[in-house]
VODOMI-826826 format. One record per residue (C-alpha): residue number from 1; x, y, z. Coordinates in pm, 1 decimal. Layout:
! residues N
[r NUM,[X,Y,Z]];
...
This chain:
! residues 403
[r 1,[-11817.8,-177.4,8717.9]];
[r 2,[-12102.9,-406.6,8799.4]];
[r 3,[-12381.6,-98.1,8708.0]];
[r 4,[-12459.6,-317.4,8416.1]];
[r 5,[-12649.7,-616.0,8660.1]];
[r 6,[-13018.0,-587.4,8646.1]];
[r 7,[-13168.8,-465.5,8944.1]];
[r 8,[-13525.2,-647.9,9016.6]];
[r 9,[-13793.1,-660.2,9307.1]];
[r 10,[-13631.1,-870.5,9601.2]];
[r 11,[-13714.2,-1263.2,9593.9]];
[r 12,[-13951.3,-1365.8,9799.4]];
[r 13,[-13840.3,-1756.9,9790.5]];
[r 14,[-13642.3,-1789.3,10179.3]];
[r 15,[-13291.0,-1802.9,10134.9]];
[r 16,[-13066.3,-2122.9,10182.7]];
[r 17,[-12754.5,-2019.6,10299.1]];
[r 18,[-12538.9,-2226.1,10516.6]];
[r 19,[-12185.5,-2119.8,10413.0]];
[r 20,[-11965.8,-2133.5,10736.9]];
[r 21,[-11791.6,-1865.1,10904.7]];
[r 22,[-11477.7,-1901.4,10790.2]];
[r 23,[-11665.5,-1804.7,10391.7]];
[r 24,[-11819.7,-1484.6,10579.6]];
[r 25,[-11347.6,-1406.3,10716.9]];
[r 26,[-11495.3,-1440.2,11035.4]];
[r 27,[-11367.0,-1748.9,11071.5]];
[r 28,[-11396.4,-2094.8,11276.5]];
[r 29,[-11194.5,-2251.2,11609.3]];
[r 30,[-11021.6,-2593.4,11500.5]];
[r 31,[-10974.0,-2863.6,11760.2]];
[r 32,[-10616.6,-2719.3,11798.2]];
[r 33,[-10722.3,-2405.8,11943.9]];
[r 34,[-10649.6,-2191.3,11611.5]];
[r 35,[-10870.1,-1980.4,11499.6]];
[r 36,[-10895.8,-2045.4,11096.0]];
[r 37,[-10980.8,-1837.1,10799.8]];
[r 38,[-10920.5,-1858.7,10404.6]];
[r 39,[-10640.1,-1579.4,10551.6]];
[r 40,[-10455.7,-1762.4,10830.3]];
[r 41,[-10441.9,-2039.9,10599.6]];
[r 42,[-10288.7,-1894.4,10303.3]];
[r 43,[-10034.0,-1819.5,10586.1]];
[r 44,[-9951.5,-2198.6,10564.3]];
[r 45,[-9714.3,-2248.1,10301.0]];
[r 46,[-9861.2,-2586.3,10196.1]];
[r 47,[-10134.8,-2462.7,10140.0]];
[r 48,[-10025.0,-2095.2,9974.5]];
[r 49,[-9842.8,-2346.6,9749.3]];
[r 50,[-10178.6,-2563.5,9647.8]];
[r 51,[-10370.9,-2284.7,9588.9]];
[r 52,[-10106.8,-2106.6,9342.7]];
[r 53,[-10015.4,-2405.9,9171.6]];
[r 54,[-10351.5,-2512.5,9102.0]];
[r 55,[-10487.2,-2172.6,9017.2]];
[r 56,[-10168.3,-2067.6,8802.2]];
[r 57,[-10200.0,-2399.5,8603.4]];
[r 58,[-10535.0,-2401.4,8521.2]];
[r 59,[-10438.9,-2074.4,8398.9]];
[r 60,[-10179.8,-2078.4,8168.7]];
[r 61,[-10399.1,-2339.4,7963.0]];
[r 62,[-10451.7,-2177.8,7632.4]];
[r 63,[-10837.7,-2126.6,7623.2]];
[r 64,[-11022.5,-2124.8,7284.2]];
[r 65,[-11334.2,-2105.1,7097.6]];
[r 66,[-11370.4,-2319.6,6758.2]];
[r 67,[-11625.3,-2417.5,6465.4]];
[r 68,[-11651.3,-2750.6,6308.5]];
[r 69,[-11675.0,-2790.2,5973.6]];
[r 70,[-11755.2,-3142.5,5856.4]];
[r 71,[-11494.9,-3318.6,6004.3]];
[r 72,[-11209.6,-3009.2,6038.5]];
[r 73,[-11238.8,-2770.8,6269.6]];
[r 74,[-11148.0,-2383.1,6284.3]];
[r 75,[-11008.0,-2166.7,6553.9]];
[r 76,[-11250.9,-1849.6,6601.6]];
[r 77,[-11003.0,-1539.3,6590.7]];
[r 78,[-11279.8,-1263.2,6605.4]];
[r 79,[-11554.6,-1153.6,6828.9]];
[r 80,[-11547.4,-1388.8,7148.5]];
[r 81,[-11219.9,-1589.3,7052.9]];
[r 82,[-11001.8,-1301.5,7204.6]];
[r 83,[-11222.9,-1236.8,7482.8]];
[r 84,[-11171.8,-1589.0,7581.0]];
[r 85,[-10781.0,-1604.1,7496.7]];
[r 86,[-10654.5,-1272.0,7542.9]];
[r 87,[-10852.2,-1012.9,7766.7]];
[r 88,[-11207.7,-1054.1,7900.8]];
[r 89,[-11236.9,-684.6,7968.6]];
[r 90,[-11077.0,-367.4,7930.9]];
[r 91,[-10880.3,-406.3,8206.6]];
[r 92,[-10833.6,-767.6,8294.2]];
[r 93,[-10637.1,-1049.1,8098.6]];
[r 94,[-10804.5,-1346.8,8077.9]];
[r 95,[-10501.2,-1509.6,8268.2]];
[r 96,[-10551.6,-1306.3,8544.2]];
[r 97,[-10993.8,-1372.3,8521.8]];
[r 98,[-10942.7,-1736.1,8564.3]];
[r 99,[-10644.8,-1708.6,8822.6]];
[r 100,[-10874.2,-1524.9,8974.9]];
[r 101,[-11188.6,-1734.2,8979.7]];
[r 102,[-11026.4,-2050.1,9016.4]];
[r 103,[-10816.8,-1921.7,9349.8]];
[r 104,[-11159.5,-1808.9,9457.5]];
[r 105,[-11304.1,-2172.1,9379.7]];
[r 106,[-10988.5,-2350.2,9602.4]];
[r 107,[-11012.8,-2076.9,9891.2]];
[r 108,[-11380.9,-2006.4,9949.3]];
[r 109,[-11533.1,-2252.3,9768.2]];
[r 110,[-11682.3,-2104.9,9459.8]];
[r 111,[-11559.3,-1853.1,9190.5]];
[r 112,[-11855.7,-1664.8,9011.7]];
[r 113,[-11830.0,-1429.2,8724.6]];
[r 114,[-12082.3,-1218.8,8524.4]];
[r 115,[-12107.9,-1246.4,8146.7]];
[r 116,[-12181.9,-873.9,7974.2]];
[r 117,[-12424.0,-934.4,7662.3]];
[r 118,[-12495.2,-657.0,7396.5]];
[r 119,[-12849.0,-573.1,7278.5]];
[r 120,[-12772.9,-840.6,7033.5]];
[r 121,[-12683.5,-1099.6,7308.2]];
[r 122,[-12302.9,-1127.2,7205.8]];
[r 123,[-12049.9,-1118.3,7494.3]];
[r 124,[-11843.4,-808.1,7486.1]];
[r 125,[-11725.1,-830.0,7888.4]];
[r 126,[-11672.9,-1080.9,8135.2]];
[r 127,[-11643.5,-950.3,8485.7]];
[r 128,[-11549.8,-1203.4,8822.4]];
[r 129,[-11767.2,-1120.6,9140.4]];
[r 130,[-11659.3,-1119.6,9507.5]];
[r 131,[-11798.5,-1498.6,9611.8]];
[r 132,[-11866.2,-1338.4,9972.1]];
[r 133,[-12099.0,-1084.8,9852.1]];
[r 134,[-12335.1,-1330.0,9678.5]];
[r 135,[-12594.3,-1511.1,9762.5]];
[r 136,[-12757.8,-1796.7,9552.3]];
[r 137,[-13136.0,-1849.2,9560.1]];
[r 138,[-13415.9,-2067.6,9416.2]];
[r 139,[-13717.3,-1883.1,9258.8]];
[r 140,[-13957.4,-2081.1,9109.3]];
[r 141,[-13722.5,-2412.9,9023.3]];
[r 142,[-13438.7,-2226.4,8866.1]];
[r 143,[-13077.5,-2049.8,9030.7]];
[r 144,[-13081.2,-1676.7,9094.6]];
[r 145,[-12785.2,-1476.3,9197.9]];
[r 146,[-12788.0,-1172.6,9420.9]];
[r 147,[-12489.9,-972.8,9451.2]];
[r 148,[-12456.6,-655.3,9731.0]];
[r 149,[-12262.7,-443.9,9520.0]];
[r 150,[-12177.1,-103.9,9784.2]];
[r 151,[-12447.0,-183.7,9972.4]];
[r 152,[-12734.6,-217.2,9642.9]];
[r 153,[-12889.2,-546.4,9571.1]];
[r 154,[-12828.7,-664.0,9228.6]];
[r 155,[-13016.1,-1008.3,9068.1]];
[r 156,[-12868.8,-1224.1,8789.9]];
[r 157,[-13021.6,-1517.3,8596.1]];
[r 158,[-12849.5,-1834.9,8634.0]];
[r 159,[-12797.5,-1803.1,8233.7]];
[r 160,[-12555.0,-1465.3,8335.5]];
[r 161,[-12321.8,-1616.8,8567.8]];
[r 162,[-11994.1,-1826.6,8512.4]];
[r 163,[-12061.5,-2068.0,8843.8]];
[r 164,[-11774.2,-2310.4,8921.2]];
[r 165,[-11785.7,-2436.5,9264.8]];
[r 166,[-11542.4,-2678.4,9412.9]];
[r 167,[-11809.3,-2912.0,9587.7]];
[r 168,[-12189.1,-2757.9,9656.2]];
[r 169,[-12365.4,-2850.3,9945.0]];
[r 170,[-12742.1,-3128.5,9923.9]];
[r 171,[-12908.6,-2806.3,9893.1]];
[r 172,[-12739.7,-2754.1,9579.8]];
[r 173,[-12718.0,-2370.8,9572.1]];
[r 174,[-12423.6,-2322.9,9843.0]];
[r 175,[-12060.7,-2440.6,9840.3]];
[r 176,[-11838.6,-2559.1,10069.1]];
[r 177,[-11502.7,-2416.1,10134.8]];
[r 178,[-11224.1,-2679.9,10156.3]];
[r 179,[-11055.3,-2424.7,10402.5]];
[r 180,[-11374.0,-2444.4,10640.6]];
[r 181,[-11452.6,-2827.5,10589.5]];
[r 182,[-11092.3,-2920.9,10686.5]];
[r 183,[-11015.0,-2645.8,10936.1]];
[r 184,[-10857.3,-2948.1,11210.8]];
[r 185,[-10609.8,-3024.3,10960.3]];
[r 186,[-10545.4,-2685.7,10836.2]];
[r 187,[-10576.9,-2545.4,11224.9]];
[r 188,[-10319.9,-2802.6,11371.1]];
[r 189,[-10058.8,-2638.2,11065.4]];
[r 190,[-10097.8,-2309.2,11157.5]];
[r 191,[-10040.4,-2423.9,11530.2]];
[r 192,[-9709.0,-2591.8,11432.4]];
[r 193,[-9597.4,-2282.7,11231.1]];
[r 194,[-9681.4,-2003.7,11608.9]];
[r 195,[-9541.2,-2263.5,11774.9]];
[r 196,[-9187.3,-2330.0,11522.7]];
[r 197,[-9221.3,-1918.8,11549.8]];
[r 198,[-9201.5,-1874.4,11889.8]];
[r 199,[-8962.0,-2141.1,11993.0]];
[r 200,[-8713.9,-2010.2,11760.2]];
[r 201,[-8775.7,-1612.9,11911.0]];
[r 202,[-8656.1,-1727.6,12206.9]];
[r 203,[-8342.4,-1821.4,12078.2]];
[r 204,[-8422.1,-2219.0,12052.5]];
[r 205,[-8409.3,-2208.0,12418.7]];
[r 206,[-8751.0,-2376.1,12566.6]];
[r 207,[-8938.5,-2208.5,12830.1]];
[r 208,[-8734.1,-2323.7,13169.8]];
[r 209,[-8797.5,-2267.1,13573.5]];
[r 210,[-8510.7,-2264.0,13803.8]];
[r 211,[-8441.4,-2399.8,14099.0]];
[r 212,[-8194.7,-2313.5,14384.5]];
[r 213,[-8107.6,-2209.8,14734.1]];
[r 214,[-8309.7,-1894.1,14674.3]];
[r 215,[-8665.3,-2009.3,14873.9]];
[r 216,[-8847.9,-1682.8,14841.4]];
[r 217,[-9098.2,-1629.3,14542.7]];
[r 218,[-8983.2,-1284.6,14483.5]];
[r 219,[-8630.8,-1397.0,14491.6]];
[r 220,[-8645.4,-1700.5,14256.2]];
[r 221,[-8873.4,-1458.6,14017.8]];
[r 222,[-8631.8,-1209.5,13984.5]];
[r 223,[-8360.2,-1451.2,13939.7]];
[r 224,[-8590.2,-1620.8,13679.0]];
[r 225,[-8622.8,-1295.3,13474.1]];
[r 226,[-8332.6,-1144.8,13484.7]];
[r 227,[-8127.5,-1478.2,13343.4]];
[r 228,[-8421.7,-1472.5,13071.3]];
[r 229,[-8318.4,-1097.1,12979.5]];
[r 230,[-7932.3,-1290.0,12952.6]];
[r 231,[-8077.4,-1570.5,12769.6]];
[r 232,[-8216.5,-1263.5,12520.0]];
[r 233,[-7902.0,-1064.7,12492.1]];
[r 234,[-7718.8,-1380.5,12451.8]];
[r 235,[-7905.1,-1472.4,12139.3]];
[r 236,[-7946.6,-1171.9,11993.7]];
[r 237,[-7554.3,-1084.4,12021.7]];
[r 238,[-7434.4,-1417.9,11913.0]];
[r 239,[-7266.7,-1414.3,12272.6]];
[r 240,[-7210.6,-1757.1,12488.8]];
[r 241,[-7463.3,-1860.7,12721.0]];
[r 242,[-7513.4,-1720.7,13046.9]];
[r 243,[-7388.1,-1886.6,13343.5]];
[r 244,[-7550.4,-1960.1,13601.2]];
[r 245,[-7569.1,-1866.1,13985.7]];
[r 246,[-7353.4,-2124.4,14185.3]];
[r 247,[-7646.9,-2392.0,14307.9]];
[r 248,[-7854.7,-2304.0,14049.8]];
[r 249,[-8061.4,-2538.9,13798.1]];
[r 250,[-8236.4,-2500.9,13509.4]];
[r 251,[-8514.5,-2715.8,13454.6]];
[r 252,[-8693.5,-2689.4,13126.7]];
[r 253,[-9080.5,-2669.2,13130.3]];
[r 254,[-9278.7,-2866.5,12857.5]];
[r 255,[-9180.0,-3095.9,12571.5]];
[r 256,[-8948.2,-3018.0,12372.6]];
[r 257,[-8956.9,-3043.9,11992.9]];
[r 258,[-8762.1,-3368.4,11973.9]];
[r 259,[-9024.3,-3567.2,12161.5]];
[r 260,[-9271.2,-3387.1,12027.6]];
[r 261,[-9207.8,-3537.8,11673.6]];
[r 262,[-9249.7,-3139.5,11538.2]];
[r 263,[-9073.6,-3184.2,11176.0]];
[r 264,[-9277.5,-3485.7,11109.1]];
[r 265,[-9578.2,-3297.6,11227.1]];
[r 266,[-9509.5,-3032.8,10949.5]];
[r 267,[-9385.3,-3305.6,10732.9]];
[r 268,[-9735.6,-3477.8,10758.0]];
[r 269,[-9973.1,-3152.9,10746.0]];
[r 270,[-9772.4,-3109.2,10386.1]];
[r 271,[-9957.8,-3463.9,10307.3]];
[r 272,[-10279.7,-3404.6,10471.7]];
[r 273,[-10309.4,-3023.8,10265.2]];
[r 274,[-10218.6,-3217.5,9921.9]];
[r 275,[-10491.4,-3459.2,9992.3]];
[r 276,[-10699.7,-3244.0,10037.6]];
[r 277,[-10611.8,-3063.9,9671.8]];
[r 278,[-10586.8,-3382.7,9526.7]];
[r 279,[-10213.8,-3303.9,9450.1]];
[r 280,[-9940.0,-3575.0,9435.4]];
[r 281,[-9652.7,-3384.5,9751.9]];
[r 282,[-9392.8,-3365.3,9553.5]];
[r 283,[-9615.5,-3035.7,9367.6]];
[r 284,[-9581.5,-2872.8,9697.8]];
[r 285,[-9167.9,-2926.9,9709.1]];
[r 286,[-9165.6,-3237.0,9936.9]];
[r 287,[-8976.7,-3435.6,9767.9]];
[r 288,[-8899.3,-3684.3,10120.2]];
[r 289,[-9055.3,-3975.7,9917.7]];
[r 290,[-8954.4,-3863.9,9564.9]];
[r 291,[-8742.1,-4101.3,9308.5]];
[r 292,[-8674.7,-3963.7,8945.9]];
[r 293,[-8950.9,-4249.3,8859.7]];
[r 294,[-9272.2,-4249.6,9112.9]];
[r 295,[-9197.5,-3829.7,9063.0]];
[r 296,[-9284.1,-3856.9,8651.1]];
[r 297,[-9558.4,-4107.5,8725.7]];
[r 298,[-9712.4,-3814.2,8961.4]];
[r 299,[-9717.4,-3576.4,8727.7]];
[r 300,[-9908.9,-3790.6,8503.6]];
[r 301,[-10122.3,-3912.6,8798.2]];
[r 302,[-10204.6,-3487.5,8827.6]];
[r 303,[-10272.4,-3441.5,8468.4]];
[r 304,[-10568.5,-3740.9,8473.3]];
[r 305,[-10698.9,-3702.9,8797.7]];
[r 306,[-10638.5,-3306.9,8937.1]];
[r 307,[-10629.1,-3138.7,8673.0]];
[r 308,[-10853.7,-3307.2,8416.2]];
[r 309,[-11148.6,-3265.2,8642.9]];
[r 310,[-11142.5,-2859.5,8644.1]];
[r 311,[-11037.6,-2835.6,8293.0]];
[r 312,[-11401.8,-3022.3,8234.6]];
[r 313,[-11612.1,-2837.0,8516.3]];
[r 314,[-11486.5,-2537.3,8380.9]];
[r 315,[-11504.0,-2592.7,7988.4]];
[r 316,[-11883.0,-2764.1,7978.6]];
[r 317,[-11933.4,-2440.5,8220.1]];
[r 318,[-11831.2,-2184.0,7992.2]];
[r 319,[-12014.3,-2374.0,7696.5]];
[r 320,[-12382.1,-2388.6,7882.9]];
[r 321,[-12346.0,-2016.0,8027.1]];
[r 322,[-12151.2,-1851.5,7714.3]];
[r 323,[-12245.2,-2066.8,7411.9]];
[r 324,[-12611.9,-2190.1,7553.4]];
[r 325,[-12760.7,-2552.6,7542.5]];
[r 326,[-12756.8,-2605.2,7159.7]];
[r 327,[-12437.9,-2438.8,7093.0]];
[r 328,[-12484.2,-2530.9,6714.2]];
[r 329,[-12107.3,-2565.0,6595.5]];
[r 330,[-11888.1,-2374.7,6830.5]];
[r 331,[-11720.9,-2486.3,7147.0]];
[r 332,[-11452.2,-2330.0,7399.0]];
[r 333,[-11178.9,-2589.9,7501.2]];
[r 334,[-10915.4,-2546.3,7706.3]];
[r 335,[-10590.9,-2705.0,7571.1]];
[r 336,[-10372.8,-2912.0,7805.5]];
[r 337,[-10129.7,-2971.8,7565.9]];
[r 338,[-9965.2,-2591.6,7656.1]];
[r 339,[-9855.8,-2758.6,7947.9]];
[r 340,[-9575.5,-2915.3,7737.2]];
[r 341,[-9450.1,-2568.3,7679.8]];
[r 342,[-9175.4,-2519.1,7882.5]];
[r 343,[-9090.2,-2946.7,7822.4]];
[r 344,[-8902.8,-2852.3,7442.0]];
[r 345,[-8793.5,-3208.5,7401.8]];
[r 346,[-9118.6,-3352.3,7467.3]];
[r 347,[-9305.2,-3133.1,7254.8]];
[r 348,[-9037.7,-3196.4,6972.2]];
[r 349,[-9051.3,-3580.2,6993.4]];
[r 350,[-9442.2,-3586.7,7011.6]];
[r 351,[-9470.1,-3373.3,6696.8]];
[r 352,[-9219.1,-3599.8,6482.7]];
[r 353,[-9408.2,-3881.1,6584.6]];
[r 354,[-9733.5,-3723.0,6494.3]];
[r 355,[-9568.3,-3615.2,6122.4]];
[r 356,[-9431.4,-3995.2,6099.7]];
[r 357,[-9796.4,-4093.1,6119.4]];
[r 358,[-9942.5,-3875.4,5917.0]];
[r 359,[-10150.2,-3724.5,6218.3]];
[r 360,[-9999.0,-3408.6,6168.0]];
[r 361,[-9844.4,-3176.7,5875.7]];
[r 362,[-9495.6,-3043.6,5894.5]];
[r 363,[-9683.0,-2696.1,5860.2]];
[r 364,[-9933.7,-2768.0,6148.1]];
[r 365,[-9666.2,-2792.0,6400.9]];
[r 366,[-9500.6,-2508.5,6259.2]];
[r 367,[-9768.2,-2276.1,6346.8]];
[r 368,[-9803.8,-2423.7,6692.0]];
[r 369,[-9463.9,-2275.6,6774.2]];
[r 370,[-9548.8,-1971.0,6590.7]];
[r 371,[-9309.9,-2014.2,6269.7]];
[r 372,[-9399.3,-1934.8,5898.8]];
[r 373,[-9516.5,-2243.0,5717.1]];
[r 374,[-9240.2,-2408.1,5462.4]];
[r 375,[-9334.3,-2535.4,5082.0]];
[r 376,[-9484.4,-2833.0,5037.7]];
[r 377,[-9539.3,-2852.6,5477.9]];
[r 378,[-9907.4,-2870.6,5463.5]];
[r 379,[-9924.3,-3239.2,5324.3]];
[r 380,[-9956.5,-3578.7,5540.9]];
[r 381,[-9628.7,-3816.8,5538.1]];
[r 382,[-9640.0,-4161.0,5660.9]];
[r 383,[-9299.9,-4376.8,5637.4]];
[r 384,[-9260.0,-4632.7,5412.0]];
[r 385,[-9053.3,-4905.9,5558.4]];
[r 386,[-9387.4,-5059.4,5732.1]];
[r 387,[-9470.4,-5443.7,5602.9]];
[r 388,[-9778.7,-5699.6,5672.1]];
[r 389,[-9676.8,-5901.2,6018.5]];
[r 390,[-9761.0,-6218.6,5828.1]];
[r 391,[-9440.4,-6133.6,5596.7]];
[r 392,[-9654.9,-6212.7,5255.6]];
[r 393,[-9571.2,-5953.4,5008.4]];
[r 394,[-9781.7,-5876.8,4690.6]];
[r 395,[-9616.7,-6089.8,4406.3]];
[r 396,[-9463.6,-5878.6,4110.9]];
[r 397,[-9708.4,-5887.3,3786.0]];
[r 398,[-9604.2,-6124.0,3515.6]];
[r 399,[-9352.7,-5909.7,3293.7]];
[r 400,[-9271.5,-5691.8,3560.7]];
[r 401,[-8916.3,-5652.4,3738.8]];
[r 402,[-8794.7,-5932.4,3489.4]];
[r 403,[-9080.1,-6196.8,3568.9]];
């Protein structure tokens, strides 16, 4: 798949490569005790949830390549447009290619991609790269890439690679993971969730010692395990609880999950993981704070601040790597209008207004949801009923209207 890359004499330049652990799945301790890795924190579902949200929106934005004409510009149907909006190889969609890269990008840290060029430079293929097998170096001022591809070193050009990187480090070649950097936050989750687990294999019932007549050790052990093999059966067949010896106690051993605040623990690790995805909670179904109103302002507040920022990183990235630095008079955009697609009365009322205005055609919103154009649809309206504020009217000519 990746024979294509060209293979060159090692670099020479020493390589800067700091990426933590957890990048390499070996993973890093957190301050709870967890050990924590892009896969025991998918295993969080506040964080499965930020990851698939994110990556599945940025998406399912329709992704285009157009030429401007004077002031008009033209949709490019042919050659890369359908790479771009429909499959970037033969057997990837390019849904899939940028789920792909940008899940990469909020897991690890970085999403990478190589761009396929005929002998006349035109993209035919885009192919995504493993982000753990690369490694970025500087030769001689500019970005190289090397990729181990089954054990064979393979070098790209900066000018060959689709780099978007959530945050790179003050070296500026390597990335940081936003699992790694906050693996306290992320590690104290994944502690809540064992410990959630395990309370509730037990049957709810907390660990416990007991206490009695019984003074030998042997004695108050076997007592002790064989009213925890009741405690089991108990739970497992729905039965009552198991009574105890006569002078017997139970004394639990711990905290239990009352004191130790454990749904608001949860409750605030769903906060903590949406800050640190810059995603308003209610996107990852907590909804504890959530009116009809602050909820609609939210989504709003992740259209201009979350999402707006990839769309960019990733559009002016496609345009420098794809299109070059004097792309003449093409550009890719991603449109974040097709987020409006499954919102019908929305999209309705925003294209009546835009026809009311004259910013739009009848037939121009026709086509954006796909239906033939109608006779006389591809002229500008405006309404008529609009007047000067300072009510002064343009007098009728003498001889006119009766005057």
């Amino acid at each position: 798949m990746f024979g294509f890359g060209k293979e060159k004499r090692a670099d020479t330049v020493a390589q800067s490569d700091p990426r933590m652990a957890v990048f390499l799945g070996i993973g890093a301790t957190s301050a709870a005790g967890e050990t924590v890795t892009v896969e025991s924190a998918l295993g969080v579902p506040a964080v499965w949830a930020a990851v698939n949200f994110l990556a599945g929106t940025l998406a399912g934005l329709p992704l285009n390549i157009y030429s401007l004409s004077g002031t008009s510009r033209t949709r490019i149907k042919t050659g890369l447009g359908p790479i771009l909006h429909d499959a970037v190889n033969d057997g990837m969609s390019s849904f899939d290619w940028r789920k792909y890269t940008f899940e990469q990008a909020l897991t690890h840290g970085r999403g990478v991609s190589y761009i396929e060029r005929n002998a006349n430079g035109a993209v035919v293929n885009i192919w995504p790269l493993d982000p753990l097998k690369l490694t970025v170096k500087l030769s001689n001022g500019s970005k190289r890439y090397e990729y181990n591809y089954n054990g064979r070193k393979v070098f790209y050009e900066a000018s060959e690679i689709i780099d978007l990187p959530m945050m790179l480090r003050s070296d500026m070649l390597s990335a940081r993971s936003p699992i790694s950097t906050n693996r306290d936050v992320i590690g104290l989750a994944q502690a809540a969730t064992k410990y959630g687990a395990k309370f509730f294999a037990n049957g709810g019932v907390p660990p416990f010692a007991i206490t009695g007549p019984i003074k030998s050790a042997g004695g108050l052990q076997r007592a002790a395990d064989d009213l925890g093999r009741a405690v089991a059966k108990a739970s497992a067949d729905n039965s009552p609880a198991v009574a105890l010896p006569e002078g017997h106690d139970i004394k639990p051993i711990g905290t239990d999950p009352e004191k130790l605040q454990f749904v608001e623990t949860q409750r605030f690790q769903v906060e903590q993981i949406a800050r640190i995805y810059s995603l308003p909670p209610t996107f990852l179904q907590d909804l504890t704070h959530g009116t009809f109103s602050n909820t609609e302002q939210q989504d709003l507040h992740f259209v201009k601040h979350t999402l707006k920022r990839w769309v960019e990183q990733f559009e002016q990235e496609l345009n420098l790597k794809i299109l070059g630095r004097k792309p003449g008079s093409r550009y890719i955009e991603m449109n974040v209008d097709g987020l409006l697609r499954g919102d019908f009365k929305t999209r309705m009322e925003g294209y009546s207004l835009g026809v009311q205005s004259g910013t739009f055609t009848p037939n121009e919103n026709r086509r954006r949801e796909n239906l033939p154009d109608v006779e006389g649809g591809d002229q500008a309206f405006m309404q008529g009923a609009n007047m000067p504020l300072d009510g002064n009217l343009e007098k009728p000519k003498e001889g006119e209207n009766g005057a």
